[in-house]
N, C-alpha and C positions, 0 to 999 in steps of 0.2 A: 407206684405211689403208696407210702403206707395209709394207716387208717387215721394218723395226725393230721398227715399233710392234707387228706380229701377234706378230713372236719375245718382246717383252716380254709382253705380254699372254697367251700361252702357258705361257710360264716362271710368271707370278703366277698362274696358273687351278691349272697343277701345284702347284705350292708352298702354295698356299693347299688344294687335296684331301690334301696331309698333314699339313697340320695342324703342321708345322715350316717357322720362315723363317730357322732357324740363330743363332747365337749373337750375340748385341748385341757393341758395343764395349764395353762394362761388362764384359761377361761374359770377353771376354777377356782382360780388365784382372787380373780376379779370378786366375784360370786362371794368368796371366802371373806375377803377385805370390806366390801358392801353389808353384806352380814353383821359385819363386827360394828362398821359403824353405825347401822340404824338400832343394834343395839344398845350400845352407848348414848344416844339419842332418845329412846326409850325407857333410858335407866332414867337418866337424868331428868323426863318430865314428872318418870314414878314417885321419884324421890321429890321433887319438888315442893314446896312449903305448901302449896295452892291444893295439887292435888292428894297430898296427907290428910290436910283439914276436910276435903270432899268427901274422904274413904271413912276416915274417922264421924262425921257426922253421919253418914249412909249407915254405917252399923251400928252408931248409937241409937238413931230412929231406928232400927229393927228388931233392938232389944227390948225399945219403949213399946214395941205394939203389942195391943191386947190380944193373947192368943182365946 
């Protein structure tokens, strides 16, 4: 057996004693997709009229304070 095959054969003996071989391509399909939407989601309360005017007055009171 060369010195390839032991290192693989090492890496699968470990990987397979925990019992995890880490996330499929699916899985990070899903992960990916999730991401995207709680982004968009995100955006869309940043952007919001309600929370501009929040952001907007928070650093107007912070320019008014007396240093």
């Amino acid at each position: 057996m060369n010195a390839l095959a032991r290192l693989s054969a090492a890496v699968q003996s470990r990987t397979a004693e925990r019992g995890e071989t880490g996330m499929t391509t699916a899985e990070y399909a899903v992960g990916t997709v999730a991401a995207c939407g709680f982004s968009g989601v995100l955006y869309k309360v940043v952007t919001s009229p309600t929370v501009l005017t929040l952001i907007k007055d928070v650093i107007e009171k912070a320019f008014h304070l007396g240093f």
